[in-house]
Each structure stands twice: as C-alpha cells, then as structure tokens.
C-alpha positions as a Markdown table, in Angstrom:
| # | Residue | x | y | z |
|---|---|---|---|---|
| 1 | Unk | 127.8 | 76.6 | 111.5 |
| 2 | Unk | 124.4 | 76.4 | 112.9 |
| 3 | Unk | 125.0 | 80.4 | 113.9 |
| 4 | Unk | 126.0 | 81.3 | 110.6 |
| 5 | Unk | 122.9 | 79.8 | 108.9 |
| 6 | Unk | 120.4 | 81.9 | 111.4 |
| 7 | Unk | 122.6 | 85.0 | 110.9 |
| 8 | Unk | 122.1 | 84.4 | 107.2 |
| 9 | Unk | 118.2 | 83.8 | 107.9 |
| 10 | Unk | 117.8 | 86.5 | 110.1 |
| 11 | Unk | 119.4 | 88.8 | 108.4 |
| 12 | Unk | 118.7 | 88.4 | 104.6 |
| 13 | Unk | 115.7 | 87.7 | 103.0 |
| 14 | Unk | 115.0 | 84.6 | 101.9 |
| 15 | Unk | 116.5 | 84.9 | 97.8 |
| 16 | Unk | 118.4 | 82.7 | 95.9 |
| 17 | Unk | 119.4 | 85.9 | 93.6 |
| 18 | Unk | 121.2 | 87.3 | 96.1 |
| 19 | Unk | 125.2 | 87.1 | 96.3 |
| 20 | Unk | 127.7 | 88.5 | 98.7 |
| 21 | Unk | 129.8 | 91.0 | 96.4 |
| 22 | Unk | 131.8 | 93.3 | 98.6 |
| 23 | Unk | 132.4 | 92.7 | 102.9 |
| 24 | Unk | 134.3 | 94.6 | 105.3 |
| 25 | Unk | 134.4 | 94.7 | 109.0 |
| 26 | Unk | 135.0 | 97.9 | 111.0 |
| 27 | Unk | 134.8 | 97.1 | 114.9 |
| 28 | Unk | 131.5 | 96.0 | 115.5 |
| 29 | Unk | 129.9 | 96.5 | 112.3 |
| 30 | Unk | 130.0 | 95.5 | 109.4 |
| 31 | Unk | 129.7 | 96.9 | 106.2 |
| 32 | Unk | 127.8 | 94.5 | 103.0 |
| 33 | Unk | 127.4 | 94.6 | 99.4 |
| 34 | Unk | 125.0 | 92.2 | 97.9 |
| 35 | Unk | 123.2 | 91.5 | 94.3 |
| 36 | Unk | 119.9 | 91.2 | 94.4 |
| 37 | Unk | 118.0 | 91.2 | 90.7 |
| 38 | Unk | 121.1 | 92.6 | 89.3 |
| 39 | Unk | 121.3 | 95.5 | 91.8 |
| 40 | Unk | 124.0 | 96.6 | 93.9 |
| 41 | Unk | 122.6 | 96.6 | 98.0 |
| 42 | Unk | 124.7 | 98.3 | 100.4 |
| 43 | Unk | 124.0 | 98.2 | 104.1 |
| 44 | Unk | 125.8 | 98.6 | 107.6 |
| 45 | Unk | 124.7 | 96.5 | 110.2 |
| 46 | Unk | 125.5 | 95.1 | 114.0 |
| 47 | Unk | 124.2 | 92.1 | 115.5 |
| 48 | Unk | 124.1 | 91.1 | 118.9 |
| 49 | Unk | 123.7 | 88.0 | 120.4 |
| 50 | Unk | 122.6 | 86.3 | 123.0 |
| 51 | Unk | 125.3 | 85.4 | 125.9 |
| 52 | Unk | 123.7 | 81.6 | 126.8 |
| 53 | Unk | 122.6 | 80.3 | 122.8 |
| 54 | Unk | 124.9 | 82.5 | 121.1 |
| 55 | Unk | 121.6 | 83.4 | 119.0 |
| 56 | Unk | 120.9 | 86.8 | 117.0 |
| 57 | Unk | 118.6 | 88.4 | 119.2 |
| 58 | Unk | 118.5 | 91.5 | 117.5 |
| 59 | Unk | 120.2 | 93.6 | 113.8 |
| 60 | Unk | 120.4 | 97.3 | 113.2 |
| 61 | Unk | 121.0 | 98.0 | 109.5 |
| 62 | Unk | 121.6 | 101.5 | 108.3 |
| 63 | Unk | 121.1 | 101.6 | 104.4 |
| 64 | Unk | 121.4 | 104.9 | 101.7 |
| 65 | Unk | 118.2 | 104.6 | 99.8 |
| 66 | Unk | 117.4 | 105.9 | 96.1 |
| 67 | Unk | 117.1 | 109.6 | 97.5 |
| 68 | Unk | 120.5 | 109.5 | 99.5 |
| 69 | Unk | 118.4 | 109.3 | 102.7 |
| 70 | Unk | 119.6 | 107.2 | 105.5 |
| 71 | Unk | 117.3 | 104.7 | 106.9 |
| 72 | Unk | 117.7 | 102.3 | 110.1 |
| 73 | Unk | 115.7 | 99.1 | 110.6 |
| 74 | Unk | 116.2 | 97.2 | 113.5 |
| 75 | Unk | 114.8 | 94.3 | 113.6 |
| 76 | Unk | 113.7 | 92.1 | 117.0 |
| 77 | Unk | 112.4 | 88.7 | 117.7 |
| 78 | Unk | 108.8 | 88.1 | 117.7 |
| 79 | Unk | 108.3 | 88.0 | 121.2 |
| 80 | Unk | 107.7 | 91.8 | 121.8 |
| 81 | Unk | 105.0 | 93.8 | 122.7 |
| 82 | Unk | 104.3 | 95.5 | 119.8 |
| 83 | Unk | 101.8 | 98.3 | 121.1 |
| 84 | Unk | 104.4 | 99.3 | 123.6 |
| 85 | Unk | 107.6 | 101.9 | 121.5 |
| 86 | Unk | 110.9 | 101.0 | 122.2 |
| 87 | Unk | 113.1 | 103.4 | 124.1 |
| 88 | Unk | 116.6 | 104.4 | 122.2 |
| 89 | Unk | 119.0 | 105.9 | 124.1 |
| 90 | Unk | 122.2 | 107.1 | 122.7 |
| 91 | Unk | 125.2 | 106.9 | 125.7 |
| 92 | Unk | 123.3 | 109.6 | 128.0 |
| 93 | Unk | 121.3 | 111.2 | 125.6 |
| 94 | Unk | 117.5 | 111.6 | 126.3 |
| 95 | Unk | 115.7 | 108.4 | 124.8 |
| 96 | Unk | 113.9 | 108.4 | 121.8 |
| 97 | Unk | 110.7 | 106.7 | 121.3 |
| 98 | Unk | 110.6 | 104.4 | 118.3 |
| 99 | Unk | 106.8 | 102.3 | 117.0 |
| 100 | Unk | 107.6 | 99.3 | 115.0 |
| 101 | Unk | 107.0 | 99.3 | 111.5 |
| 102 | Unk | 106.0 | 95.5 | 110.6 |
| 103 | Unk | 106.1 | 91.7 | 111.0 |
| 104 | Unk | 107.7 | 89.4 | 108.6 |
| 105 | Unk | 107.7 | 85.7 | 109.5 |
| 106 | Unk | 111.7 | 86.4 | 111.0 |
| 107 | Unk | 111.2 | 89.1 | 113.1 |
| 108 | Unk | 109.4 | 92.3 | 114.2 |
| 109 | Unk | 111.0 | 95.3 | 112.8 |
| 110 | Unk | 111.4 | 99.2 | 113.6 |
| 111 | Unk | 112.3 | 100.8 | 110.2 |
| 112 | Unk | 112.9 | 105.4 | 110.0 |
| 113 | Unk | 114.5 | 107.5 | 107.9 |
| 114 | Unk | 117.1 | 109.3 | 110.0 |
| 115 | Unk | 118.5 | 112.6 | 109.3 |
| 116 | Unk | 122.3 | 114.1 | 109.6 |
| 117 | Unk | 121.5 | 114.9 | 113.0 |
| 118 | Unk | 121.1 | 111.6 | 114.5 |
| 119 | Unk | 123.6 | 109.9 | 112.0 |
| 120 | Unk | 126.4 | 112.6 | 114.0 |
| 121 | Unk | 125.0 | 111.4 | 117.4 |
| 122 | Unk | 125.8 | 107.8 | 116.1 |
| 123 | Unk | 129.1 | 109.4 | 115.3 |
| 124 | Unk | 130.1 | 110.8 | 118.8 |
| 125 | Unk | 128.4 | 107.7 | 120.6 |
| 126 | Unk | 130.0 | 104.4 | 122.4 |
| 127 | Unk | 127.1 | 102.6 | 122.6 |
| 128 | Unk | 123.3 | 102.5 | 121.7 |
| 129 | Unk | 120.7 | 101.0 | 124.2 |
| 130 | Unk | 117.0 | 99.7 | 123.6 |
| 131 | Unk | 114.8 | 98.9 | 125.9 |
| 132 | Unk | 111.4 | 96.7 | 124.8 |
| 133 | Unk | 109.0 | 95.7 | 126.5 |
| 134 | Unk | 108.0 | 91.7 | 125.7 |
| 135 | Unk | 104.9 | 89.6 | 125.4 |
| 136 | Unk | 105.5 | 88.7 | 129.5 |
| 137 | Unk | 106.1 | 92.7 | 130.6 |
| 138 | Unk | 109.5 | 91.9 | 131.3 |
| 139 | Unk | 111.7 | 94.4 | 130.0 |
| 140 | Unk | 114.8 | 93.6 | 127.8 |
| 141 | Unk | 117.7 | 95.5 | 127.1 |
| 142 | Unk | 119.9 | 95.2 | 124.2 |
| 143 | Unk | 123.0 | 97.0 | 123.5 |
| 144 | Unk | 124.6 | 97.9 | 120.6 |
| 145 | Unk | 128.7 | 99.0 | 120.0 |
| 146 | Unk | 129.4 | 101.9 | 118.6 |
| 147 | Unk | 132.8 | 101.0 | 117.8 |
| 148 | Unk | 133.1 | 101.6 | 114.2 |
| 149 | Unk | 130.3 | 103.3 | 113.5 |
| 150 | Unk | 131.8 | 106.9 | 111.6 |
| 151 | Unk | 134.3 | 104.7 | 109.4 |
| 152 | Unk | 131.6 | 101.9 | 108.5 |
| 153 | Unk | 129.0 | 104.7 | 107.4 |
| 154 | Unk | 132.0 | 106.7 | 105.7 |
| 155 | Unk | 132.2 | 103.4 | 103.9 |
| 156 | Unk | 128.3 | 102.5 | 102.9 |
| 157 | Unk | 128.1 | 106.8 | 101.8 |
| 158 | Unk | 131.5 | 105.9 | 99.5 |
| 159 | Unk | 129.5 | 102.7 | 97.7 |
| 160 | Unk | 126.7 | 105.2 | 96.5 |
| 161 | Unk | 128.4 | 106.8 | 94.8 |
C-alpha cells in the first residue's frame, strides 16, 4: 500500500479534482486518462523502481499536447546534479544529452518536445538507458523497457482524437 501512495505522489500532482477515467497496461507501460478541471489528460508513462525499497526512483511520461506535439518528461529524485545533462541512450544508439527543465518539491524533471523521429526510435527500441550524475559524483543508471512502447503510444495518439 505504502508503494501505491508514493506512485500516486510521485507521479500525479497533488489535486483533489483529479480522477482516474480510462487505464490500460501494455508491457511496461502504462497508458492513463485522468480529469483534471473537467479536462480529459492522457499520458503514457514507465516507472522503475528501486530493487532494495521497491521505491519509484524515476517516471518517463510521454503526453500529446494542445498542438499534437509529443512531449517527454522524466522526472528523477532530488538527489542529482543538476548542472551536469543526463545521457540517453536508445539500445546502441549514440546518447543524447538532455538539461533538466525544473524542480518541484517531488522531484527534478527533464521535460522536451520530441519529434516523429525519436518517437520511431522509441518504436524499434528494447530498452532506454540514463545515465545521471548525483549530488556525490556517483553515477546512476536507470533503465527503462521498451516493451510496449508502439501499442501504448498507438493508444495515447487514439485518445486525441
């Protein structure tokens, strides 16, 4: 129970207006509808965890905004080094470098708008790895599935429309 209520935290925004409408799980992600001041909010995300708590140590959401762009927030706990970018790497793809975008009192987040091209490499992908540099200089590395990925974004395109 304890994991569901920081999932909830961590992912959402605190709001009492909000309200689960539509959920469906393909593979590792998982696709949400919620209504928030009478607004329908689609977004795919992942969450991993960590092995030993079983905490959310990091989301990636992929949401359709008003101009049927795609954008990606990821968000990460506050213990990073925020003047370092954080390294994505797409199976063996060359990494991309990524700045974060802001702090909220949850986490610390990386938020772009991402174009058709790297959508398709999300596509043809197994897994997605980011490397980040924390407060100590240790570097972490999280990984995220890609199981799932083309039929869950099939899915959040579909609710646009």
């Amino acid at each position: 129970m304890r994991i569901i209520l920081l999932i909830l935290f961590f992912v959402f925004p605190v709001n009492a207006d909000q309200h689960v409408i539509e959920q469906e799980n393909f593979e590792a992600w998982q696709f949400t509808c919620v209504e928030e001041q009478s607004q329908k909010i689609c977004d795919l995300r992942e969450l991993v965890f960590d092995q030993n708590t079983e905490e959310v140590v990091s989301y990636l959401s992929i949401t359709i905004n008003p101009d049927s762009l795609a954008q990606m927030q990821i968000a990460f706990p506050h213990a990073v080094n925020l003047k370092n970018s954080v390294q994505l790497q797409i199976d063996e793809n060359d990494p991309l470098e990524l700045n974060y975008a802001y702090c909220n009192q949850s986490a610390c987040f990386i938020a772009e708008i991402i174009a058709d091209n790297f959508i398709n490499m999300f596509k043809a992908g197994n897994q997605i790895t980011l490397k980040v540099l924390l407060l100590d200089n240790r570097e972490a590395t999280i990984t995220y599935s890609l199981l799932g990925f083309t039929a869950g974004y099939e899915r959040l395109v579909k609710s646009n429309f």
